[in-house]
KEKE-3310 file (N, C-alpha, C; in steps of 0.2 Angstrom, whole numbers, plus 5000, padded with zeros to 4 digits):
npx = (5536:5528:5515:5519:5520:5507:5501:5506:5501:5485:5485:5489:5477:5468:5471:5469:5456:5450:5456:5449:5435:5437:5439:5427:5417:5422:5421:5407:5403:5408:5401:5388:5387:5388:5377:5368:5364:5360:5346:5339:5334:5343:5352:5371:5389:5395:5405:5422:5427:5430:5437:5429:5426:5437:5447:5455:5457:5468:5474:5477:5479:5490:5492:5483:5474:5463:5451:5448:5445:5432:5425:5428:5415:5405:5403:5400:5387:5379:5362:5358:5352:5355:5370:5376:5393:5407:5420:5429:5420:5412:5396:5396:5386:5381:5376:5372:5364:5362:5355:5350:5360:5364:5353:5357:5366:5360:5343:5341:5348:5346:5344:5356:5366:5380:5398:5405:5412:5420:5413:5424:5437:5444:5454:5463:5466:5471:5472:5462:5451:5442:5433:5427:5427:5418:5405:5388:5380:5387:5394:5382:5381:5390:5388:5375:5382:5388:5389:5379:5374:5386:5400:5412:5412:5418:5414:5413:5425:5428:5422:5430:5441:5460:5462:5453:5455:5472:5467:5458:5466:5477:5470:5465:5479:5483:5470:5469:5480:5483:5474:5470:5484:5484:5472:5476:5488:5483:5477:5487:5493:5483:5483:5493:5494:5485:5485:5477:5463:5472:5477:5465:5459:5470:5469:5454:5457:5466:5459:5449:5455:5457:5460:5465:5454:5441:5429:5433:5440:5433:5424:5430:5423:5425:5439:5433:5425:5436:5442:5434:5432:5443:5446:5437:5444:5452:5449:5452:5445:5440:5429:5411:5406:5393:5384:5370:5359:5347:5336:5329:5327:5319:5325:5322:5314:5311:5305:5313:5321:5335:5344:5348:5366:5371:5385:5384:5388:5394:5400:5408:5419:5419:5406:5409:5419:5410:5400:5386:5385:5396:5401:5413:5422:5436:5444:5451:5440:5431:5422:5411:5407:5400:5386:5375:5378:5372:5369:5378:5385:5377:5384:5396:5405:5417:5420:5410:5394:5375:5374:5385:5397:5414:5418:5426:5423:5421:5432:5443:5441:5443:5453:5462:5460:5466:5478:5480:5478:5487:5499:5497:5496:5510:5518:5521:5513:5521:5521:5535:5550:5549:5536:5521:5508:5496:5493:5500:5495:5499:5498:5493:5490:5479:5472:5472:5486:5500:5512:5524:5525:5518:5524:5529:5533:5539:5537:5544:5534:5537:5535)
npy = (5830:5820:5825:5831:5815:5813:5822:5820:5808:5808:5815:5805:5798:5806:5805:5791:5788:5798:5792:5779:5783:5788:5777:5768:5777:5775:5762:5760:5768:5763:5749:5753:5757:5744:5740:5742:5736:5724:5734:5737:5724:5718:5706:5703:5704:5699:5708:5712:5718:5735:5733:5729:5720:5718:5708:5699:5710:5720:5732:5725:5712:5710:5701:5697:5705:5717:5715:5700:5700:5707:5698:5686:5688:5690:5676:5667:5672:5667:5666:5679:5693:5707:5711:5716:5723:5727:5741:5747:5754:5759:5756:5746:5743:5727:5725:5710:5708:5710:5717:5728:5733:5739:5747:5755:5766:5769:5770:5772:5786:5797:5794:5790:5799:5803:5799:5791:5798:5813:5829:5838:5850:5862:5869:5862:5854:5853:5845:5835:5838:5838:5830:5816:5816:5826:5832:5830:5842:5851:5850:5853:5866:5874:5872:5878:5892:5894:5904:5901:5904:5912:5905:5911:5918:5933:5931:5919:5914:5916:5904:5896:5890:5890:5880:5873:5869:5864:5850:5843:5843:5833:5823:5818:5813:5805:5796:5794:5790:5777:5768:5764:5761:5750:5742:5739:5732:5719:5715:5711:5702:5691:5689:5683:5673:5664:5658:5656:5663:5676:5675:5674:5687:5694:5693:5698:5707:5711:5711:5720:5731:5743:5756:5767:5772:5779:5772:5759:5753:5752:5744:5732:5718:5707:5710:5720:5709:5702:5713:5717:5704:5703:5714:5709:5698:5704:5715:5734:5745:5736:5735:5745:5760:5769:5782:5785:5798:5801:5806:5795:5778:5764:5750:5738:5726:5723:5727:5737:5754:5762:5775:5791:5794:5780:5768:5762:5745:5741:5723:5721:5711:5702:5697:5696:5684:5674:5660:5656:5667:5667:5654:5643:5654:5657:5656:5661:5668:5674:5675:5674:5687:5689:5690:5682:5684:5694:5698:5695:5706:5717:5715:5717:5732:5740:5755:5761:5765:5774:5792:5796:5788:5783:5797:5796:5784:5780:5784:5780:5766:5766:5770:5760:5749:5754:5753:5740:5734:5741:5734:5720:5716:5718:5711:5696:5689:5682:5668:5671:5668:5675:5678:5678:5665:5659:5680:5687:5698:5713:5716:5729:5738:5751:5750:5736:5729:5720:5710:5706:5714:5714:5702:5700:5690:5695:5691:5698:5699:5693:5702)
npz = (4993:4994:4988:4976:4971:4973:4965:4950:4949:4951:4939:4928:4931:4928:4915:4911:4913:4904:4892:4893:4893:4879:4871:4877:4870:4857:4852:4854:4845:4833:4833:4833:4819:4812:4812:4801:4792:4797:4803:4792:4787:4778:4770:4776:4777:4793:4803:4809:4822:4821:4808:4801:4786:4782:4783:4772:4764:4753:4762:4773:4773:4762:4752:4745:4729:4727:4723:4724:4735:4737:4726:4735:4743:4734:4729:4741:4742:4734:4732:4734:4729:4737:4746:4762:4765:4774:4774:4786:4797:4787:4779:4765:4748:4741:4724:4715:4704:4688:4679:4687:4692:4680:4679:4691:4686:4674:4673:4686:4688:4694:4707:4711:4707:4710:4713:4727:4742:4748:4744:4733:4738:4730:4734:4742:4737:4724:4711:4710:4707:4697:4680:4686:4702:4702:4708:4704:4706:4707:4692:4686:4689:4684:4671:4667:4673:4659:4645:4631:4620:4615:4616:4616:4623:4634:4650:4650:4655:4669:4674:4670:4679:4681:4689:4687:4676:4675:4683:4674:4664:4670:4672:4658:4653:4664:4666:4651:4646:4656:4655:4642:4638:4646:4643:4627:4632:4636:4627:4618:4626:4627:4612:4609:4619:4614:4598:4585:4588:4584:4572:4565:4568:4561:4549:4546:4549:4537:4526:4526:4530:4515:4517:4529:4538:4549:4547:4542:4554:4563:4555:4561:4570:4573:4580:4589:4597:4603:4609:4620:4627:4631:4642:4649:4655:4660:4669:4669:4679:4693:4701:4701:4710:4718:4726:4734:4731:4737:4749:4751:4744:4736:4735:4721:4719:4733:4749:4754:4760:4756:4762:4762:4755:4756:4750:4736:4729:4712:4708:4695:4691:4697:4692:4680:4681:4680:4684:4678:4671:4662:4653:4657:4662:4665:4654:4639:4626:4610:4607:4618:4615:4604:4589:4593:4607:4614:4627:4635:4633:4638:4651:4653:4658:4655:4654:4663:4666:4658:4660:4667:4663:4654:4645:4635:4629:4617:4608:4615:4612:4597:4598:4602:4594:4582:4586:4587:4576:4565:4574:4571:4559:4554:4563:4572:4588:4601:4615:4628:4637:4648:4649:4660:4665:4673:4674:4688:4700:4707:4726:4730:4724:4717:4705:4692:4692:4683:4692:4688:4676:4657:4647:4629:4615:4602:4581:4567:4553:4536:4523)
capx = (5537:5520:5510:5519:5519:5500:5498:5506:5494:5479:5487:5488:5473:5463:5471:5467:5447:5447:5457:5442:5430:5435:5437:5421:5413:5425:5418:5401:5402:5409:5396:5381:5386:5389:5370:5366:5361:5351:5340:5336:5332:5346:5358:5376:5394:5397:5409:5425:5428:5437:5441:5423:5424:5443:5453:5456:5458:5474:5478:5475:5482:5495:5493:5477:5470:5454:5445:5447:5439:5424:5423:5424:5409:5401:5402:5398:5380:5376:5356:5356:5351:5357:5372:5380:5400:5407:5426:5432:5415:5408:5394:5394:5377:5385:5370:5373:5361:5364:5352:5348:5366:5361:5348:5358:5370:5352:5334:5339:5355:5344:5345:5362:5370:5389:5401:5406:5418:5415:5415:5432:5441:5450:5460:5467:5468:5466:5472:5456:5445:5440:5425:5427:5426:5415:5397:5380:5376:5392:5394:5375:5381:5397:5385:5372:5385:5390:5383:5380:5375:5392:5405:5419:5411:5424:5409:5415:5431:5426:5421:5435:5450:5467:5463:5450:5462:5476:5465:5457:5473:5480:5465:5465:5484:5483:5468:5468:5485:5484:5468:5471:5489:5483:5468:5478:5492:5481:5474:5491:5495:5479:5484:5498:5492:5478:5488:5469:5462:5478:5477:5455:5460:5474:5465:5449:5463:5469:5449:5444:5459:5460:5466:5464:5449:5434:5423:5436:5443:5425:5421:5433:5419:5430:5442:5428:5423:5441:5445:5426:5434:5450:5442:5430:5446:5459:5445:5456:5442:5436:5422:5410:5401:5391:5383:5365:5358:5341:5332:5327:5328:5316:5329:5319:5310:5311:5302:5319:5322:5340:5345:5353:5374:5372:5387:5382:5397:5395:5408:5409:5423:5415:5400:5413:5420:5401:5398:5380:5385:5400:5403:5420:5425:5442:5445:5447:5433:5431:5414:5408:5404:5397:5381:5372:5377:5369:5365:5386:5389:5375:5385:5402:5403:5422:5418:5404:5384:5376:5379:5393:5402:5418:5417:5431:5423:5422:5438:5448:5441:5444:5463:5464:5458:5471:5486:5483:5477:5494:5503:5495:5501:5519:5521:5517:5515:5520:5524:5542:5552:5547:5527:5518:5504:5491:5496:5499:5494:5501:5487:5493:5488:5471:5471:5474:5494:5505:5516:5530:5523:5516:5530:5527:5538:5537:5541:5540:5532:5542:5530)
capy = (5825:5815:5830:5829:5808:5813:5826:5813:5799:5810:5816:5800:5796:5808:5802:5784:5789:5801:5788:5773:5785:5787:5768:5766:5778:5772:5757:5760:5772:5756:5744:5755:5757:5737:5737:5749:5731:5721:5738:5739:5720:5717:5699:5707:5700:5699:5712:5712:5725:5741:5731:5726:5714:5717:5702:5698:5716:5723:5736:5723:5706:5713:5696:5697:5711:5719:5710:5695:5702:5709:5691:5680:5693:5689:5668:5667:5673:5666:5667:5683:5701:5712:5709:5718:5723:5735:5745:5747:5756:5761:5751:5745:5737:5726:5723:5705:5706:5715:5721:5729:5737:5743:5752:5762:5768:5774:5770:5777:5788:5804:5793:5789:5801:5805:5794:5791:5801:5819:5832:5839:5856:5862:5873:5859:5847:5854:5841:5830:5843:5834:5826:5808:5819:5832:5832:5833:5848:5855:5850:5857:5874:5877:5873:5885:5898:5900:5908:5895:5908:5916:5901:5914:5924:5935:5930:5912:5914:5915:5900:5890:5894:5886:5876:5865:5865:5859:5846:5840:5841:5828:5818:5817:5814:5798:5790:5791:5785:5774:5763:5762:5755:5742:5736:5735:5725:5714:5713:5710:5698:5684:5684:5679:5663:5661:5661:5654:5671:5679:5674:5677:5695:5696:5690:5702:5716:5712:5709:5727:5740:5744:5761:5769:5777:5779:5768:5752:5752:5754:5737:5725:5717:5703:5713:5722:5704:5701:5718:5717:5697:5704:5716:5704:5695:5709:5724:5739:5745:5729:5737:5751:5763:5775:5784:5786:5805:5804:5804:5787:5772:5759:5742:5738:5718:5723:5732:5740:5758:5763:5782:5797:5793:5774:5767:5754:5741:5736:5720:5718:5707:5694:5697:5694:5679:5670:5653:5659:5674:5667:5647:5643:5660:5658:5654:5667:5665:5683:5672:5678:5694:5687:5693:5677:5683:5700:5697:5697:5715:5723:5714:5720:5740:5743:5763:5764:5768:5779:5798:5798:5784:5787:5803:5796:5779:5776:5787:5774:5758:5766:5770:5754:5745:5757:5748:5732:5734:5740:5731:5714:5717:5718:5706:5687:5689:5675:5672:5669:5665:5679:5677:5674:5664:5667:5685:5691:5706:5717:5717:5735:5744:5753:5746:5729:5729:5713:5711:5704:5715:5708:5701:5694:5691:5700:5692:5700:5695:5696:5702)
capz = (4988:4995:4985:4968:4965:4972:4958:4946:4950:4949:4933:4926:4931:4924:4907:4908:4911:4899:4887:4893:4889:4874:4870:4876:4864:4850:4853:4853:4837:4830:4835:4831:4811:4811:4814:4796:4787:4800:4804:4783:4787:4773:4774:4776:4780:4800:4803:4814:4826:4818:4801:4796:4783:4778:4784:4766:4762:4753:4767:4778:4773:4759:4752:4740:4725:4733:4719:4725:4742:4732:4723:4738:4745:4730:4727:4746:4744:4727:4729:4735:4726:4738:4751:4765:4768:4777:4773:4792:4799:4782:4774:4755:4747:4733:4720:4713:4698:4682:4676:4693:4691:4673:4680:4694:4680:4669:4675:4694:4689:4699:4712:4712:4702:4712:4715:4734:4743:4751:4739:4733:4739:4725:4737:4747:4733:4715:4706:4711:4705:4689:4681:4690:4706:4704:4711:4699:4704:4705:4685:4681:4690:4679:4663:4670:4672:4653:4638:4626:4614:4614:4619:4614:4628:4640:4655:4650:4657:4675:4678:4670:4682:4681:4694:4687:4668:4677:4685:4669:4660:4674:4672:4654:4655:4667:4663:4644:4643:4658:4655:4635:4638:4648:4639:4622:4633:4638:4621:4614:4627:4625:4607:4610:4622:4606:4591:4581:4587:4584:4565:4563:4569:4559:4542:4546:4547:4529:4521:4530:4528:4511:4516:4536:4541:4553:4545:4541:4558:4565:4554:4563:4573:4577:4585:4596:4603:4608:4615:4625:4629:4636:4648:4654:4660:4663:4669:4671:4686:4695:4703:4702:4714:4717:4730:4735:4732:4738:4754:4753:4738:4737:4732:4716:4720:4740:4753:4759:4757:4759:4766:4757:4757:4756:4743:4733:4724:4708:4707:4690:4690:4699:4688:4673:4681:4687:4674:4676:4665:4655:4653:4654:4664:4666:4646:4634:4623:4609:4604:4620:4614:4595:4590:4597:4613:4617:4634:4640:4632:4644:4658:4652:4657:4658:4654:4665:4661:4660:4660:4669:4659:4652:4639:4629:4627:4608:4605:4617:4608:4590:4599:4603:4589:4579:4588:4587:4567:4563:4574:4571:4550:4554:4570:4575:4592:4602:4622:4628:4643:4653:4649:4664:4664:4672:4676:4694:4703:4715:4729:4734:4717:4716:4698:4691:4688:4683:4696:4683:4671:4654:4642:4624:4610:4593:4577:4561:4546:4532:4516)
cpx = (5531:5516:5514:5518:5508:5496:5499:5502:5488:5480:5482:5482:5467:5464:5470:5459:5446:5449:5452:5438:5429:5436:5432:5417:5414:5419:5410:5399:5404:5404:5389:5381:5387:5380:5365:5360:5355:5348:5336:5334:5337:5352:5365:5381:5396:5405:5414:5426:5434:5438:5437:5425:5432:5449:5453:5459:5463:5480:5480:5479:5488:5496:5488:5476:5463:5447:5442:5443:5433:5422:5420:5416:5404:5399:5397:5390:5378:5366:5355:5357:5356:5362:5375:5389:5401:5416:5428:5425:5410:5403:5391:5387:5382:5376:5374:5371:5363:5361:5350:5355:5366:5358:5349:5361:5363:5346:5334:5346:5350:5346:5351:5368:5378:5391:5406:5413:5414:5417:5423:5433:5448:5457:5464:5469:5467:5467:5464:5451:5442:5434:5424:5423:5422:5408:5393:5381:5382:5395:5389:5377:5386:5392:5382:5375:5386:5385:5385:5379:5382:5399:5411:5418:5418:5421:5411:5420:5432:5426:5424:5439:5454:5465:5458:5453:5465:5472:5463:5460:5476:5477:5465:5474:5486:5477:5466:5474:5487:5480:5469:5477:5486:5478:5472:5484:5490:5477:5480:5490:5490:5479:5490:5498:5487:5481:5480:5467:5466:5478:5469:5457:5465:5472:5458:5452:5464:5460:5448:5448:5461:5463:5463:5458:5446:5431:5428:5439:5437:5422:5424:5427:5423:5434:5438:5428:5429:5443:5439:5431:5441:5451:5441:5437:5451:5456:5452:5453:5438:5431:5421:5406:5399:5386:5375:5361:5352:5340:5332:5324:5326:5320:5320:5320:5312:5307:5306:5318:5329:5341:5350:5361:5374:5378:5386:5388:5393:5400:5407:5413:5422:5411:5405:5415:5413:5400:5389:5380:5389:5402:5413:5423:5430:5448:5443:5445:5431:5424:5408:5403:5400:5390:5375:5371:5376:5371:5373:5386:5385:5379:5392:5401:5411:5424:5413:5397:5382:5377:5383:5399:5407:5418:5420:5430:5423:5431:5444:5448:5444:5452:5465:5464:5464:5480:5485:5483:5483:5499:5504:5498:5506:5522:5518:5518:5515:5523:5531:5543:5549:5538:5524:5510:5498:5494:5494:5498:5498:5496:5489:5488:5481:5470:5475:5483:5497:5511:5523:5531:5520:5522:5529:5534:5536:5540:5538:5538:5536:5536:5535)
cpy = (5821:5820:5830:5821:5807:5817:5822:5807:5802:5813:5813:5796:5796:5806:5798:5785:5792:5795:5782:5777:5786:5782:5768:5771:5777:5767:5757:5763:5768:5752:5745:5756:5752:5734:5741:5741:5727:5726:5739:5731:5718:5709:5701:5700:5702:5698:5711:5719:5731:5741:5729:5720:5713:5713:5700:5705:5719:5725:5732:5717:5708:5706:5695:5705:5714:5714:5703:5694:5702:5700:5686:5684:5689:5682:5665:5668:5674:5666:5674:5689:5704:5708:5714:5720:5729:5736:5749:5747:5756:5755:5750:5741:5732:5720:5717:5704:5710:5719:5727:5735:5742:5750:5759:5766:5773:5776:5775:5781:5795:5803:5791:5794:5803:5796:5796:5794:5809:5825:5837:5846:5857:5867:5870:5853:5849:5850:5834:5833:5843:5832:5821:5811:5824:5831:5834:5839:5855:5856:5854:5866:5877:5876:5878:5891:5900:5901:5904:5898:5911:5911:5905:5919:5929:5934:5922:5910:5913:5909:5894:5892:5888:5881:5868:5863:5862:5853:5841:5837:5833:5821:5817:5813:5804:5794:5787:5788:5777:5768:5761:5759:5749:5740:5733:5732:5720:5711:5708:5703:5691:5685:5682:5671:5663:5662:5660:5659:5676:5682:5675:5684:5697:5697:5698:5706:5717:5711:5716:5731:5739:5751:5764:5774:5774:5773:5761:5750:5750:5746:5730:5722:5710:5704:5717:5717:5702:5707:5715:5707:5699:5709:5714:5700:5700:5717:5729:5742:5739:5728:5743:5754:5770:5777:5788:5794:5806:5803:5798:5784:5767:5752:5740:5729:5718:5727:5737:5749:5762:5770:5782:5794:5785:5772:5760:5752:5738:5731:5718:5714:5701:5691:5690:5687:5672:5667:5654:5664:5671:5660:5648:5648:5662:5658:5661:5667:5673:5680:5672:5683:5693:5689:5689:5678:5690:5702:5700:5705:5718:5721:5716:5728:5743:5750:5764:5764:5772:5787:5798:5790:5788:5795:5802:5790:5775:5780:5781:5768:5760:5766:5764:5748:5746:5753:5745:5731:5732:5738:5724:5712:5715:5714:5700:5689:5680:5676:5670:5667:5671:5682:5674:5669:5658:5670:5686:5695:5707:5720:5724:5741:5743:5748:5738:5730:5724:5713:5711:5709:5710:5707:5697:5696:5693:5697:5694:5696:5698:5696:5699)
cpz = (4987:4989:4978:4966:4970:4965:4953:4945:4949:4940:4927:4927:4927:4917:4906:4908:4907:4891:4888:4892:4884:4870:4871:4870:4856:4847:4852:4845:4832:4828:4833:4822:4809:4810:4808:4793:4790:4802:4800:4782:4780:4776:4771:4781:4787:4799:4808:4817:4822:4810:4799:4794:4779:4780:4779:4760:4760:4760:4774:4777:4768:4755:4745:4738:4727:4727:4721:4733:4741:4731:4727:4742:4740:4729:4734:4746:4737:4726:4733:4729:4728:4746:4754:4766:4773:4779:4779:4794:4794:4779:4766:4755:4742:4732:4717:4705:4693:4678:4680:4694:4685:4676:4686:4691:4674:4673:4683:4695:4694:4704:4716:4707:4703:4715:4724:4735:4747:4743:4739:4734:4735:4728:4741:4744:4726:4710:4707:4710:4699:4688:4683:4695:4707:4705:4704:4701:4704:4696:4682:4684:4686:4672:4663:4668:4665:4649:4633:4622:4610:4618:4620:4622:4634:4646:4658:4656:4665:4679:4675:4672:4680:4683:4690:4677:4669:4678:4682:4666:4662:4673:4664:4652:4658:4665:4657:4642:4648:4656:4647:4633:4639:4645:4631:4626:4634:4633:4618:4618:4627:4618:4606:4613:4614:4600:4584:4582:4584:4576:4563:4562:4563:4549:4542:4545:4538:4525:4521:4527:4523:4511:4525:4534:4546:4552:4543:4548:4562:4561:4557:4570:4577:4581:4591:4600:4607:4613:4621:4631:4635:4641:4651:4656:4662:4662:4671:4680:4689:4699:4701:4707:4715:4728:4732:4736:4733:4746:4757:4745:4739:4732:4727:4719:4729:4742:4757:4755:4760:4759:4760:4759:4756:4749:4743:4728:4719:4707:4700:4686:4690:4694:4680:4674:4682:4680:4672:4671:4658:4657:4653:4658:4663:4658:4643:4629:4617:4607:4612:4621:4607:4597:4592:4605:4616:4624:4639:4638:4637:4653:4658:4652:4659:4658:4658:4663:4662:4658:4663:4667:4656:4645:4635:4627:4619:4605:4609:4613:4600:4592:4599:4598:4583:4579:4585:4578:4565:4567:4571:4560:4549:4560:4570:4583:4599:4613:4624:4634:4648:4653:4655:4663:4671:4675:4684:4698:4707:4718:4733:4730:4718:4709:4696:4689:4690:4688:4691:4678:4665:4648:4636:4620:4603:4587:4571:4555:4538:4526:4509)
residu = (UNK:UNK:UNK:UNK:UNK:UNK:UNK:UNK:UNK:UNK:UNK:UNK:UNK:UNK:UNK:UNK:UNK:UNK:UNK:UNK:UNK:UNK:UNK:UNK:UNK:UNK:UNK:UNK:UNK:UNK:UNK:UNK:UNK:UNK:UNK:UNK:UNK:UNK:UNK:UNK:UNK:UNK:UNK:UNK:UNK:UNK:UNK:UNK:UNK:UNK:UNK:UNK:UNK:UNK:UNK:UNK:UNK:UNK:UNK:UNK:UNK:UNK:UNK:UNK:UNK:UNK:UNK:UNK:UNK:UNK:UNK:UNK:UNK:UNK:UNK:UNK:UNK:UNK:UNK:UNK:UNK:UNK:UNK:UNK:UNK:UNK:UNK:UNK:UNK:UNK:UNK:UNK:UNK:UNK:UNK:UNK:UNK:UNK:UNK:UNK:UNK:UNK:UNK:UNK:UNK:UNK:UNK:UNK:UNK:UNK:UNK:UNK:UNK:UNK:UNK:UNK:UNK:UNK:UNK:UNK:UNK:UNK:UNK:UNK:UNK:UNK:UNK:UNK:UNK:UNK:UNK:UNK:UNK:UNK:UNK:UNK:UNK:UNK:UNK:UNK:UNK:UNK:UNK:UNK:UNK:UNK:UNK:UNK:UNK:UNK:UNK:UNK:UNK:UNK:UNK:UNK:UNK:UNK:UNK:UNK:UNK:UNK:UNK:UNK:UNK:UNK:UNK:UNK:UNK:UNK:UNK:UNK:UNK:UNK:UNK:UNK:UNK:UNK:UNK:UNK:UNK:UNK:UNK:UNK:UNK:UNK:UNK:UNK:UNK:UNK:UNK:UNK:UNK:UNK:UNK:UNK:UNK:UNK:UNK:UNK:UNK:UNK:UNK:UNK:UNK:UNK:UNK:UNK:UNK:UNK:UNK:UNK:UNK:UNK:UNK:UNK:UNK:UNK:UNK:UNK:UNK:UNK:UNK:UNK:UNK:UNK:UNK:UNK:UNK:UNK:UNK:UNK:UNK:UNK:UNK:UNK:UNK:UNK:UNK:UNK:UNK:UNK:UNK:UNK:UNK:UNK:UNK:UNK:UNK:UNK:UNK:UNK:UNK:UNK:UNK:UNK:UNK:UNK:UNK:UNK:UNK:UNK:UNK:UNK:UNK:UNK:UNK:UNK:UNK:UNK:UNK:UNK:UNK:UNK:UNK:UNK:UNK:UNK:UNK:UNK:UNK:UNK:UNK:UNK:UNK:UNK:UNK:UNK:UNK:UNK:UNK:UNK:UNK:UNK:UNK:UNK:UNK:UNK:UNK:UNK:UNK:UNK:UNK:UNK:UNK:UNK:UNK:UNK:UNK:UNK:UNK:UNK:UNK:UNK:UNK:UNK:UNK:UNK:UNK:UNK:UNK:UNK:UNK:UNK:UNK:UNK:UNK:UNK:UNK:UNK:UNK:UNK:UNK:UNK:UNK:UNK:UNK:UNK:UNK:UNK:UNK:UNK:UNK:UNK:UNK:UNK:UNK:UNK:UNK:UNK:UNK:UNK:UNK:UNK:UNK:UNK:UNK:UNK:UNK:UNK:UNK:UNK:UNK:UNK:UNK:UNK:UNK)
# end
């Protein structure tokens, strides 16, 4: 009996030092990626053990939308460029400036060209094996592979399997019908609070469409500056990032040069909301976007920049502009009892979604 609760005690022994030893390396393998921002000499938010900088954090608190995470990140360190977070272990850069943001999206897309994450296994996930997800150089080897001279080729056919048509399908599927609902609802629903916008738009419609086309849908410029308006305060994505594909990146007005793999946050929400960019931020304003004010369109990027912006970027805004045309004809829209104001998120959802939903009321116009 002595020599089993001895074997048992040695057992148990062995388990707790192999489990403090790996605590203790946890812990250090913690501690030493907490140190990514002060060794780049960069000024970063002091992280908490395990959870970084995510006390605020959907997964974390269930209480706030991640944007509003990003944002207080952002207000916090209003005379900085470049600031530090960090997504449990993980460290984000979030660029502050815009023009600076411009520039990883164009001027320095070689050096940032994938967006972060590890590359996709279409054998273990084929529906993620789309163009959001697919790596630079895994897109320039599928074009490589065909015969552009002979598109009809039988050679072709090889290197579009099922796997990545369903996957496109999927993605074509969700975020053309998802991202184009929500911006016209959120269109519908600020002209509804704006009936004075409501009726410009509504009047521009009747000037312009003498009969539907391309080129008359395409002149409503008043309607751009509302959609572009009702974006900027109801982004569908509320940040962007990407992922550092060089070696080493010399941070443009620094002497910092940040390593291959770094991801960098654009918050373009924040940006949207900052009185620095847009008076008034919280107002929605479609004179914002008016040809006096150039300057906000390059800070508005709710497709992206860039090569790798959306591929469906003008075909969504003509869709959208299509809606509201012909509904804005035949409807007054107005808000009613179950309108919320301002809208609520659910801080679970990747994308912005009304917790209430959005609800307006419709009357018609009697000709």
């Amino acid at each position: 009996m002595f020599y089993f609760f001895s074997s048992v005690f040695n057992c148990l022994s062995l388990i707790f030092i192999v489990l403090l030893l790996l605590l203790i390396r946890v812990y250090f393998w913690t501690v030493d990626s907490y140190k990514f921002f002060k060794n780049l000499g960069l000024p970063y938010e002091e992280p908490k053990f395990l959870i970084g900088n995510l006390r605020n954090y959907p997964l974390i608190s269930k209480n706030k939308h991640q944007f509003y995470f990003v944002e207080e990140i952002y207000k916090k360190h209003a005379d900085k460029t470049y600031v530090g977070f960090f997504k449990f272990r993980k460290p984000m850069l979030m660029i502050r400036d815009p023009i600076i943001c411009q520039q990883v999206f164009t001027t320095y897309f070689e050096h940032f060209c994938n967006r972060p994450g590890p590359p996709v296994d279409p054998k273990k996930d084929p529906l993620s094996n789309h163009l959001i997800n697919m790596q630079v150089a895994d897109i320039h080897r599928t074009e490589l592979s065909f015969d552009t001279n002979d598109p009809t080729s039988e050679a072709n056919k090889d290197y579009i399997t099922e796997s990545i048509i369903m996957s496109n399908t999927f993605l074509f599927l969700t975020t053309g019908y998802e991202s184009t609902a929500t911006t016209t609802a959120s269109v519908l629903y600020e002209l509804a609070l704006n009936e004075d916008v409501q009726e410009k738009v509504r009047q521009e419609v009747r000037d312009h469409i003498g009969q539907w086309s391309y080129s008359s849908i395409a002149s409503l410029k008043y309607l751009d500056q509302v959609i572009c308006e009702s974006q900027r305060l109801h982004p569908v994505n509320t940040s962007l990032s990407r992922q550092c594909t060089s070696d080493q990146f010399k941070l443009p007005g620094t002497d910092v040069y940040i390593p291959r793999g770094t991801h960098v946050c654009i918050p373009t929400f924040a940006m949207y909301k900052d009185p620095k960019f847009f008076s008034n931020p919280d107002r929605f304003n479609p004179e914002n976007f008016s040809k006096e004010n150039t300057k906000q369109l390059k800070i508005l990027c709710p497709f992206g920049e860039g090569p790798r912006q959306c591929i469906a970027k003008s075909y969504s805004l003509i869709e959208v502009k299509l809606a509201i045309a012909h509904l804005i004809l035949k409807f007054k829209f107005k808000r009613c009892s179950k309108t919320d104001v301002p809208l609520q998120y659910i801080p679970e959802k990747l994308f912005i979604t009304p917790a209430n939903g959005i609800w307006i009321g419709f009357e018609k116009i009697l000709s």
